[in-house]
SETORNU-876898 format. One record per residue: x, y, z of N, C-alpha, C, O in turn. Coordinates in pm, 1 decimal. Each point is the difference from the previous one (the first is absolute). Example, Ala and Ser with C-alpha at 12.3 -4.5 7.8 and 13.67 -1.06 7.14 Angstrom:
// SETORNU-876898
+----------+----------+----------+----------+----------+----------+----------+----------+----------+----------+----------+----------+
|      n.u |      n.v |      n.w |     ca.u |     ca.v |     ca.w |      c.u |      c.v |      c.w |      o.u |      o.v |      o.w |
+----------+----------+----------+----------+----------+----------+----------+----------+----------+----------+----------+----------+
|   1319.0 |   -569.0 |    780.0 |    -89.0 |    119.0 |      0.0 |     90.0 |    120.0 |      0.0 |    103.6 |     -1.9 |     66.5 |
|   -138.6 |    106.9 |   -138.5 |     82.0 |    119.0 |      6.0 |    -77.0 |    109.0 |     73.0 |     50.9 |    110.8 |     16.9 |
+----------+----------+----------+----------+----------+----------+----------+----------+----------+----------+----------+----------+
// end
This chain:
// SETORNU-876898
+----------+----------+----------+----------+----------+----------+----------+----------+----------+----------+----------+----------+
|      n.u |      n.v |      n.w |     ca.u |     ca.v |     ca.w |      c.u |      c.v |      c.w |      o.u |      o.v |      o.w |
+----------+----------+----------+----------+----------+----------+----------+----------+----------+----------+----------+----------+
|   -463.9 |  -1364.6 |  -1515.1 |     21.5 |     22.7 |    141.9 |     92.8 |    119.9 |     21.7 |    -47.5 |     76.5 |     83.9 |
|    167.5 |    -35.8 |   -134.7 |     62.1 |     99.7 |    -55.3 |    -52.0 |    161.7 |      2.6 |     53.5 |    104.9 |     35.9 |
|   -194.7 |   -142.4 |    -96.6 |    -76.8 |    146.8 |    -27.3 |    -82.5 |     11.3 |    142.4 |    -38.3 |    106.3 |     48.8 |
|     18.2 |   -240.2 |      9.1 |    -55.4 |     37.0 |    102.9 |     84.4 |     41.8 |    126.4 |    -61.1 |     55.0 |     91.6 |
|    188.5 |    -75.5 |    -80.1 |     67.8 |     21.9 |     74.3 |     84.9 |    164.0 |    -19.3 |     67.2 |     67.7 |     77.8 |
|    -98.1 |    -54.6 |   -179.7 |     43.4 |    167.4 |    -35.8 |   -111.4 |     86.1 |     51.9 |     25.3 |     95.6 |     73.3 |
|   -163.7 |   -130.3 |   -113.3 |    -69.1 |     65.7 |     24.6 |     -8.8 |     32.7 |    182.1 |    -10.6 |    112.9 |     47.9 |
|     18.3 |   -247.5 |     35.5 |    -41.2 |     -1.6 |    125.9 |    105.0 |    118.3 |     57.4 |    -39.1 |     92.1 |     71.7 |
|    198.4 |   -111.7 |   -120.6 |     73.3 |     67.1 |     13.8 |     15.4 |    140.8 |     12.6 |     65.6 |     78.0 |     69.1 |
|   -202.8 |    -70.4 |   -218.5 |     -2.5 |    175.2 |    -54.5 |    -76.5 |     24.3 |    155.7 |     39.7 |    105.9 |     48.8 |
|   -107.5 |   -155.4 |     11.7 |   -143.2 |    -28.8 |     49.6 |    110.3 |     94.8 |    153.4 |    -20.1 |    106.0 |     59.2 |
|    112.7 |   -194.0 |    -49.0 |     77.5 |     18.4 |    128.3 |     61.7 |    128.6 |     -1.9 |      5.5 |     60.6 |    107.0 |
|     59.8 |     11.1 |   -248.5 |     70.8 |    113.9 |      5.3 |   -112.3 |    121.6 |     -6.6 |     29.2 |    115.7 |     30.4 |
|   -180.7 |   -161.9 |    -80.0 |    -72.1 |     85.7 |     42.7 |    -52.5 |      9.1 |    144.9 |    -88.9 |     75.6 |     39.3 |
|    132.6 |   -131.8 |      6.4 |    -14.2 |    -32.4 |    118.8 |     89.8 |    128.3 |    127.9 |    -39.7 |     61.2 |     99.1 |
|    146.7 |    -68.6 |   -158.3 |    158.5 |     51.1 |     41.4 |    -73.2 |    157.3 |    -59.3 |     41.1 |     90.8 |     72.3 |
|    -80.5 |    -69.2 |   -118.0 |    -28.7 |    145.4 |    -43.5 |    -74.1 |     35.4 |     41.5 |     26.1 |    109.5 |     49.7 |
|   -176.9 |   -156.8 |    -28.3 |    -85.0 |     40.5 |     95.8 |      8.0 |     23.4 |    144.1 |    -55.7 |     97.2 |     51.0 |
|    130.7 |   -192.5 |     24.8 |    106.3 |     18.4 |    112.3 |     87.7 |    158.3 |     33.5 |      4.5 |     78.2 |     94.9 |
|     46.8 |    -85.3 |   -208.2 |     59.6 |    138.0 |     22.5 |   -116.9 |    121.0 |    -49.5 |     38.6 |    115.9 |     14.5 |
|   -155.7 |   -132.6 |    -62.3 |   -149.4 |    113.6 |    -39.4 |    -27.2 |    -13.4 |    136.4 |    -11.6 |    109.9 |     54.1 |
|     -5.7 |   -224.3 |     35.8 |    -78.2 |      8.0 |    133.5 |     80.2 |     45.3 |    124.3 |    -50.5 |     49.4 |    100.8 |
|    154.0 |    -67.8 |   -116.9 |    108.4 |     52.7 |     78.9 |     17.8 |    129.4 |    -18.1 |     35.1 |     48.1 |    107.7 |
|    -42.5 |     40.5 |   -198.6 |    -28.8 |    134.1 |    -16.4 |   -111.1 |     60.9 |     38.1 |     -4.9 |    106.3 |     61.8 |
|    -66.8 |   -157.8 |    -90.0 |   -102.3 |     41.9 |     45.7 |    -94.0 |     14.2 |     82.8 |   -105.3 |     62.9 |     10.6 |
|    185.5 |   -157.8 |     63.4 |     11.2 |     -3.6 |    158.3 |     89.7 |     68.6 |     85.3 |    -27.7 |     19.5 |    118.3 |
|    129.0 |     16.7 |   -168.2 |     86.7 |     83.9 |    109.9 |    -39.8 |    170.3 |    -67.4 |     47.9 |     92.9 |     65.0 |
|   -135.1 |    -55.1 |   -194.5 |     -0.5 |     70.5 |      5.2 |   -167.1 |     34.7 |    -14.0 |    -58.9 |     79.9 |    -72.8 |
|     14.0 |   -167.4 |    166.3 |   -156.6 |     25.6 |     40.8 |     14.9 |    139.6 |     45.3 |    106.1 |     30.7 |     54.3 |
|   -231.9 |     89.9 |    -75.0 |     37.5 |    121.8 |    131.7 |     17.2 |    -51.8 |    152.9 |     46.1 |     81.3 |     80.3 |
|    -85.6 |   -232.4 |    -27.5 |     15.1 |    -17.8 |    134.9 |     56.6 |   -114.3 |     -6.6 |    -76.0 |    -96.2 |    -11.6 |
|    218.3 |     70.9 |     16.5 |     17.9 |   -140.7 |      8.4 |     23.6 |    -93.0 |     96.2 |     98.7 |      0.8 |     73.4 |
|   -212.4 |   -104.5 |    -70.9 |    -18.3 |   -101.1 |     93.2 |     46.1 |   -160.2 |    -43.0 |     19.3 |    -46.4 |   -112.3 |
|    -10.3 |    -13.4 |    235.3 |    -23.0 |   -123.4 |    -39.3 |    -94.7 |    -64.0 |   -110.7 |      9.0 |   -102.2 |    -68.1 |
|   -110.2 |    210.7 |     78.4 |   -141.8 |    -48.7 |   -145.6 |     38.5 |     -5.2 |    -76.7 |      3.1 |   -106.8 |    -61.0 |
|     67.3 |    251.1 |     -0.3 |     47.5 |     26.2 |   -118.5 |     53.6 |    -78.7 |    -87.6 |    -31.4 |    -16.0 |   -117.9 |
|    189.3 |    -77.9 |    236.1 |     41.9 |   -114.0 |   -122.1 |    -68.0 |   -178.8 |     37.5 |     62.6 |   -104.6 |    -16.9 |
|   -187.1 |    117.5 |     63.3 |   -104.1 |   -139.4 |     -9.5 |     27.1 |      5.3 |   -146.9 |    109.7 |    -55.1 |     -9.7 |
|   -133.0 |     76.7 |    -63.1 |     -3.3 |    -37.0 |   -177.8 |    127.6 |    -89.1 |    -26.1 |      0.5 |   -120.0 |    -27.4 |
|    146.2 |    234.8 |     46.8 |    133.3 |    -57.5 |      2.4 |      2.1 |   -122.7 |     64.1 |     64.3 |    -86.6 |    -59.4 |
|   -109.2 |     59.1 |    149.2 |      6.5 |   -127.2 |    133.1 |    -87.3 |   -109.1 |    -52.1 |     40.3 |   -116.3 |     -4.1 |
|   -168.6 |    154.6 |    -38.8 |    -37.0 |   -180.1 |    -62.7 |     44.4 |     24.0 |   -147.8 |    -46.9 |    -91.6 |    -67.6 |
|     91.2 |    145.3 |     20.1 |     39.5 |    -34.7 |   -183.7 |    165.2 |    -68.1 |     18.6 |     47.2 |    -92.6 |    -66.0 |
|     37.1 |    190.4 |    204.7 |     91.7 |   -114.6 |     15.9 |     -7.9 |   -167.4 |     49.9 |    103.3 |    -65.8 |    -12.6 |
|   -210.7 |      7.5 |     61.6 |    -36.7 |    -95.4 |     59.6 |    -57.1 |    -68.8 |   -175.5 |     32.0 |   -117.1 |    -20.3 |
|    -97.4 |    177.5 |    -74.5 |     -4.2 |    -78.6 |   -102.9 |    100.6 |    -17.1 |    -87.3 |     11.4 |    -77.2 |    -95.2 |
|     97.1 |    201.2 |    162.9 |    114.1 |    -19.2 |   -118.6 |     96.9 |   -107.3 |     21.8 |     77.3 |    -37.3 |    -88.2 |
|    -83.1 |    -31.3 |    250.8 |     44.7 |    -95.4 |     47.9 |    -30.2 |   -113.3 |    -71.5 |     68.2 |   -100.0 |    -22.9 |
|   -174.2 |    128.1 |     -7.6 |    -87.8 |   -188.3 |    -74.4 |     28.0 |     21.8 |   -108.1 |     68.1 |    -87.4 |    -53.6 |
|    -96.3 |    182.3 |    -11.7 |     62.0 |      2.9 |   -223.0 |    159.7 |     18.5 |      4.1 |     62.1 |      6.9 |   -106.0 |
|     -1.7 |      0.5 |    220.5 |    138.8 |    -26.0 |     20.6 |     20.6 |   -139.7 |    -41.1 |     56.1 |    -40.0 |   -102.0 |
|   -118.5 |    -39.6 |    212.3 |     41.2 |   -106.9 |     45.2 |    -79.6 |    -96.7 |   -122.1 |     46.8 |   -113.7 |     -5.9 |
|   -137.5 |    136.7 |    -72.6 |    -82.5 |    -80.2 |   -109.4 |     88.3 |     43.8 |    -78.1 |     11.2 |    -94.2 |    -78.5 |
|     58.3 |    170.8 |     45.9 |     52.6 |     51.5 |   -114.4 |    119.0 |   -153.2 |    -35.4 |      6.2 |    -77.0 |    -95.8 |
|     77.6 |     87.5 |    232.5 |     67.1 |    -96.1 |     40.6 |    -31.1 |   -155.0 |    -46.1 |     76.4 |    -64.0 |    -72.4 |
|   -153.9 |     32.5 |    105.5 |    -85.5 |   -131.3 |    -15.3 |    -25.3 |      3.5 |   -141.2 |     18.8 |   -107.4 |    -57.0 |
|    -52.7 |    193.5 |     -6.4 |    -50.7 |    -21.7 |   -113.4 |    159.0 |     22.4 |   -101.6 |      5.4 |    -43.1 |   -115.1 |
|     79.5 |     94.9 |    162.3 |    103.8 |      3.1 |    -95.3 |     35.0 |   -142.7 |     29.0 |    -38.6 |    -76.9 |    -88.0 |
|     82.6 |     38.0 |    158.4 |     -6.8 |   -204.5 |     13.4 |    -19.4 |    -54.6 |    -78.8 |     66.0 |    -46.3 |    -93.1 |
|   -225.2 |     44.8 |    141.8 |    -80.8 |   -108.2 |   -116.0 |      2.1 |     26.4 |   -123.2 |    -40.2 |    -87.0 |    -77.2 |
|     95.2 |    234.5 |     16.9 |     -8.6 |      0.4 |   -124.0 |    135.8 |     -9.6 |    -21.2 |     51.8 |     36.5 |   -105.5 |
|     -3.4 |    -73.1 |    178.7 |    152.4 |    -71.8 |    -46.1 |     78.5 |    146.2 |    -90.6 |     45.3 |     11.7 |   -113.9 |
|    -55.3 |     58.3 |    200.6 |     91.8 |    150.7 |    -24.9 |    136.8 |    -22.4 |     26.9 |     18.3 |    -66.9 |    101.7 |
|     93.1 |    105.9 |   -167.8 |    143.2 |     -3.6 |     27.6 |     20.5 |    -17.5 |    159.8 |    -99.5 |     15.4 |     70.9 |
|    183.8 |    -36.8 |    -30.3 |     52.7 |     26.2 |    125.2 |      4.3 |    153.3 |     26.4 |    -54.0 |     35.0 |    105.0 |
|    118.1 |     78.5 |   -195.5 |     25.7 |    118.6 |     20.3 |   -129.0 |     43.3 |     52.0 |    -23.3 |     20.9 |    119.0 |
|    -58.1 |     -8.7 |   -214.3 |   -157.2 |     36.9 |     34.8 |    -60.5 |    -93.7 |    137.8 |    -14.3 |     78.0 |     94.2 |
|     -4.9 |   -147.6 |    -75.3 |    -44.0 |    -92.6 |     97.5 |    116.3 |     83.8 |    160.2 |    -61.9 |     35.2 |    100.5 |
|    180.4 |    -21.4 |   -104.0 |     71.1 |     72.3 |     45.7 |    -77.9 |    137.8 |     74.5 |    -39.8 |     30.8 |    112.3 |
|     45.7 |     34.8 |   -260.8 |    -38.4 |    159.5 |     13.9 |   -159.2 |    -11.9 |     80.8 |    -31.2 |     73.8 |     93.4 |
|    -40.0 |   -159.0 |   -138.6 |   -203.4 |     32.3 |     51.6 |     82.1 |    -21.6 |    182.8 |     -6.4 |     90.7 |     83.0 |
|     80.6 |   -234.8 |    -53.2 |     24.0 |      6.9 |    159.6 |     86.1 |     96.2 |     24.3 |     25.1 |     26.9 |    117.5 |
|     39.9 |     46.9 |   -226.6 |     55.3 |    120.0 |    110.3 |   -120.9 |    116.0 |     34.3 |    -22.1 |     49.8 |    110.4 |
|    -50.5 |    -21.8 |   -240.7 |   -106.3 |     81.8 |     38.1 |    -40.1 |   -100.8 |    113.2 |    106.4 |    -23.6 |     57.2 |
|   -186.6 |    -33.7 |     -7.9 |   -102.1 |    -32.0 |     86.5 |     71.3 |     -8.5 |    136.9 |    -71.1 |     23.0 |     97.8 |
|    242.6 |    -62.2 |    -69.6 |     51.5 |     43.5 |     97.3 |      7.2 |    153.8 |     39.6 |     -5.4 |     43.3 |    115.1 |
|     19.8 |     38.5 |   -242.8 |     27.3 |    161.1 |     -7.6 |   -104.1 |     42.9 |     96.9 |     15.7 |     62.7 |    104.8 |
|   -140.0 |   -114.1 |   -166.3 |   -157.3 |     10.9 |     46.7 |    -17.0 |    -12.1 |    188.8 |    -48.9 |     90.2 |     68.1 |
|    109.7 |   -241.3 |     -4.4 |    -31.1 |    -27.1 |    101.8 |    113.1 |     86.2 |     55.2 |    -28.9 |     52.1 |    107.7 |
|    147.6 |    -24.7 |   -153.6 |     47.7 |    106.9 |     83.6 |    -15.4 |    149.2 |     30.6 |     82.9 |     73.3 |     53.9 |
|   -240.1 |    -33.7 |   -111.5 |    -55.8 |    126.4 |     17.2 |    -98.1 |     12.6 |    120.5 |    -51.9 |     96.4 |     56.2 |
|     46.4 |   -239.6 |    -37.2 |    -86.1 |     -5.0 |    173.8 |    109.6 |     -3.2 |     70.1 |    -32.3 |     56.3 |    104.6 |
|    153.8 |    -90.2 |    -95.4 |     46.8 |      4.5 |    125.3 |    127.3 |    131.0 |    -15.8 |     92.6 |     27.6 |     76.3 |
|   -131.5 |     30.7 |   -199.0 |     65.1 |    113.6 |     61.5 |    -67.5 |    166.9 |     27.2 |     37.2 |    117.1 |     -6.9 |
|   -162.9 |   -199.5 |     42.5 |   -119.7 |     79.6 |     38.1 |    -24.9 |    -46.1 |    108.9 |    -71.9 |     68.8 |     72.4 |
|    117.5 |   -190.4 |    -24.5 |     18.8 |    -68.2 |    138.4 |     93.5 |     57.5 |    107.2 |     -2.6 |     21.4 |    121.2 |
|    104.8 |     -3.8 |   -247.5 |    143.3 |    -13.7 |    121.9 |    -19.2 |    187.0 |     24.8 |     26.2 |     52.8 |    108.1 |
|    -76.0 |     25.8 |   -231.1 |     14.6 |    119.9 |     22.9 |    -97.3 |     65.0 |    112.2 |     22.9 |     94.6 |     75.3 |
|   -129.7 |   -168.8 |    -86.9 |    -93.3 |    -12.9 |    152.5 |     31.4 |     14.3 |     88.9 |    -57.5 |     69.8 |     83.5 |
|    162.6 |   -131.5 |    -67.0 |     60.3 |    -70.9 |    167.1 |    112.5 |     57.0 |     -8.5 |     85.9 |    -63.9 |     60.8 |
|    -23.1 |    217.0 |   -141.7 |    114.4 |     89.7 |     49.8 |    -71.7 |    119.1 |     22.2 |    -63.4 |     28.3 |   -101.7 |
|     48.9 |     44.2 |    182.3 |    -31.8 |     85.4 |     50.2 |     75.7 |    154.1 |    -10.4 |    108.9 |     13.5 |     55.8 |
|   -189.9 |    138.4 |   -152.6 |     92.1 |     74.8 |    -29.3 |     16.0 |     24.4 |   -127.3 |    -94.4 |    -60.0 |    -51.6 |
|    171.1 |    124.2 |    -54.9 |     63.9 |     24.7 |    -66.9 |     35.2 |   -111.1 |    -87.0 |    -51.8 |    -21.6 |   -109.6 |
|    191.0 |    -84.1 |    194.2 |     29.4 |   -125.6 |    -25.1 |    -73.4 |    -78.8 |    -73.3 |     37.1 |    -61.4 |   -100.1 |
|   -183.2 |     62.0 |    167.5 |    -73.9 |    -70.9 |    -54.2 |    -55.3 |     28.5 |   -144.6 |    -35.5 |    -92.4 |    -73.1 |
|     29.8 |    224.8 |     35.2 |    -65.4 |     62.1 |   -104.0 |     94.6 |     41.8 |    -78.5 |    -31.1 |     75.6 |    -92.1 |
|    155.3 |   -111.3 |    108.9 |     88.7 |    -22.5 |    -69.3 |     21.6 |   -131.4 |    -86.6 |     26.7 |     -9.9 |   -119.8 |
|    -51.3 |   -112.2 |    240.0 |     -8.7 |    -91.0 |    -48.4 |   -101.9 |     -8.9 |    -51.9 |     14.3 |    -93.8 |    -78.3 |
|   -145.9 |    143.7 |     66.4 |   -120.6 |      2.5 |    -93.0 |      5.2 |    -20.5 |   -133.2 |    -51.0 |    -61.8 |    -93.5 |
|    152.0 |    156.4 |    130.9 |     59.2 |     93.6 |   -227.6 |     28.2 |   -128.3 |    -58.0 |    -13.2 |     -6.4 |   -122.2 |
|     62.0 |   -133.5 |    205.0 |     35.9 |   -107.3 |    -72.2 |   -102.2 |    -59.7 |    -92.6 |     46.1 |    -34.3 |   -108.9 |
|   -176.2 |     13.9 |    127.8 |   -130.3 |    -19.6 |     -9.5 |    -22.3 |     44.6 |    -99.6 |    -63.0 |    -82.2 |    -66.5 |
|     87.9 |    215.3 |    -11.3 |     17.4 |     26.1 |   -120.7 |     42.4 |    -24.2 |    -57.3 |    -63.7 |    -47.2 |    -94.2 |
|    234.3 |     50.2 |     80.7 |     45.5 |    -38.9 |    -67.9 |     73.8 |   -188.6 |    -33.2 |     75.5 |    -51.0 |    -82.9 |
|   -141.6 |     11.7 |    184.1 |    -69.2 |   -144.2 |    -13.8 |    -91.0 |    -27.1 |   -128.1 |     11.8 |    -89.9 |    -83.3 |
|   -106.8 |    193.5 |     90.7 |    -86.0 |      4.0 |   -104.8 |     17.0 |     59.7 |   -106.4 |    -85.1 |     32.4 |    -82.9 |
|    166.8 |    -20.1 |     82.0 |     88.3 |     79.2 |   -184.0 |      6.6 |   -151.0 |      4.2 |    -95.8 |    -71.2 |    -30.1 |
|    242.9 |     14.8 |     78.7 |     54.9 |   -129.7 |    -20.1 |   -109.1 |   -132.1 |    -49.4 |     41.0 |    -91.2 |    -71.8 |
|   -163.1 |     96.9 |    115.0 |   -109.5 |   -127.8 |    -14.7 |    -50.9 |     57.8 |   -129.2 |    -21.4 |    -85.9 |    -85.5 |
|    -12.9 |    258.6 |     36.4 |    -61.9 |    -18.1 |   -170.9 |    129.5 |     -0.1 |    -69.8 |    -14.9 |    -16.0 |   -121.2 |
|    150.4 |     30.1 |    162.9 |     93.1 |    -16.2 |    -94.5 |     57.8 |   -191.4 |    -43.4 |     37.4 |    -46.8 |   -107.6 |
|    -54.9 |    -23.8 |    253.6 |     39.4 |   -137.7 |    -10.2 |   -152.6 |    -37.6 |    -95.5 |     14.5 |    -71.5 |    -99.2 |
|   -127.3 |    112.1 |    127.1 |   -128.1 |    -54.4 |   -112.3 |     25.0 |    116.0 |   -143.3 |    -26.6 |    -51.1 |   -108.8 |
|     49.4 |    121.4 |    107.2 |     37.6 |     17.7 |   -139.7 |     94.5 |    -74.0 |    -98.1 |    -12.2 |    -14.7 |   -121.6 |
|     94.4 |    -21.4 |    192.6 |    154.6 |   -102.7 |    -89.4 |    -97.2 |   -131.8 |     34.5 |    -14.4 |    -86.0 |    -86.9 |
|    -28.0 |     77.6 |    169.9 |    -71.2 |   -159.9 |    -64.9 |    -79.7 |     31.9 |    -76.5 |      6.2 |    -67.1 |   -103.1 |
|    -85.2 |    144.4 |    104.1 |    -97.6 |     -5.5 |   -150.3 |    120.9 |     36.7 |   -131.8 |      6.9 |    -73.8 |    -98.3 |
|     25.5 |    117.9 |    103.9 |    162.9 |     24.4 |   -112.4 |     23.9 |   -129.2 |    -19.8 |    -37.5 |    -43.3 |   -109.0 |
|     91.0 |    -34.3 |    185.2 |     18.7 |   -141.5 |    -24.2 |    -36.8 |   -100.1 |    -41.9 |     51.3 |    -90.5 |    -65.7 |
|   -187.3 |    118.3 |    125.3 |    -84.0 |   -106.8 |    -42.4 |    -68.4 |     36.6 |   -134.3 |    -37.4 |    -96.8 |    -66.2 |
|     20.2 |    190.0 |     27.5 |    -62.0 |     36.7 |   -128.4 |     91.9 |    -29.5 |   -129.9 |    -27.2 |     11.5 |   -119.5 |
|    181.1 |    -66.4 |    204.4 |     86.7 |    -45.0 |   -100.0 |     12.6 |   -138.2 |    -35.3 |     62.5 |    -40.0 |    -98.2 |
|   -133.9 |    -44.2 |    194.7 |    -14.3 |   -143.5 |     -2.1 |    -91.5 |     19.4 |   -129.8 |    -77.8 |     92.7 |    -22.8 |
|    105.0 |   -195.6 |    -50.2 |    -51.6 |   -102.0 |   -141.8 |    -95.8 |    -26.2 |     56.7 |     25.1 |    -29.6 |    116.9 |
|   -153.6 |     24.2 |   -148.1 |   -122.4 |   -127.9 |    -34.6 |     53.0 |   -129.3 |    -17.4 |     85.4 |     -9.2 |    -88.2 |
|   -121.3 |   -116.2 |    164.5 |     39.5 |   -109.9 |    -80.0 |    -58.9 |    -13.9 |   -119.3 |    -92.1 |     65.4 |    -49.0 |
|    162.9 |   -171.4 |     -1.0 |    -49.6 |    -14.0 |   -166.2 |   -114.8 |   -104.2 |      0.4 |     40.7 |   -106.5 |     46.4 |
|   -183.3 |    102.6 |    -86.5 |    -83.9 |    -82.9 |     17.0 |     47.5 |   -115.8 |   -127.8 |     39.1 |     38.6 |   -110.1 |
|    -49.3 |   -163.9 |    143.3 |     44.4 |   -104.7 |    -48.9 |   -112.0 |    -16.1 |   -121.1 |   -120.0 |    -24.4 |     12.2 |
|    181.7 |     41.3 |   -108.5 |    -65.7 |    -27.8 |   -144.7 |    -60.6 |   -128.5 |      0.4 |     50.4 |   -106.8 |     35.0 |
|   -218.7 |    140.7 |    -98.6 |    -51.7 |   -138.7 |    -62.7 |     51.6 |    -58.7 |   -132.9 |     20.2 |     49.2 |   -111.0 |
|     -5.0 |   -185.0 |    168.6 |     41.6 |    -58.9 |   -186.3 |   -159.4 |    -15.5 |    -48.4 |   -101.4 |      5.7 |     69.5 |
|    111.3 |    -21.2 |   -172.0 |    -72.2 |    -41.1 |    -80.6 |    -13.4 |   -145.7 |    -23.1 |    103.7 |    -60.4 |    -27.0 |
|   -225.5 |    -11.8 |     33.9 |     -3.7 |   -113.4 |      5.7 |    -68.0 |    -14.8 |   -149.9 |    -26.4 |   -111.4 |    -45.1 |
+----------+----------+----------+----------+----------+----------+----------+----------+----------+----------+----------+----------+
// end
């Protein structure tokens, strides 16, 4: 469960990187529109759910507290990239696109909190499968 929870993980920080490929490449479309970052906008809406599974699945596989920790800070990191695409909405100006810049570097913070959990978790032991006796 271990390998599967690293992997989903890897799954999420590729996730966090493509984010920042679509986000580029959207503000540096030759015309940039609202179209441009549609890509950025539903890959963040799936990064919400391999956030939040990531979560769930460090649980059930009975991951440290630290790790179990780190996946809900990513997946909080995560839901606070809608509302500060919310709140920056609703300032009008400069201000607002100031407060934008947060949004980025929000998103440093979510592949750096999923990188130290995969660090972490790749340090957790395998349990030990319980030896057959010999009858």
């Amino acid at each position: 469960m271990r390998k599967f929870f690293v992997g989903l993980a890897g799954l999420q920080l590729l996730a966090v990187v493509a984010q920042f490929f679509l986000a580029a490449s959207g503000a540096f479309a030759t015309a940039p529109n609202e179209e441009s970052f549609q890509p950025h906008r539903a890959l963040g809406g799936g990064l919400l759910l391999i956030a939040v599974l990531v979560t769930v699945v460090a649980a059930i596989a009975r991951m440290p507290g630290r790790v179990i920790g780190m996946s809900g800070l990513a997946a909080g990191l995560v839901v606070l990239q809608f509302l500060i695409k919310t709140i920056a909405g609703a300032i009008d100006g400069t201000a607002g696109d100031l407060f934008f810049g947060l949004h980025a570097l929000n998103g440093l913070a979510i592949g750096a909190t999923t990188g130290h959990m995969i660090r972490h978790a790749r340090q957790v032991p395998e349990p030990a499968t319980p030896a057959r006796q010999a009858s």
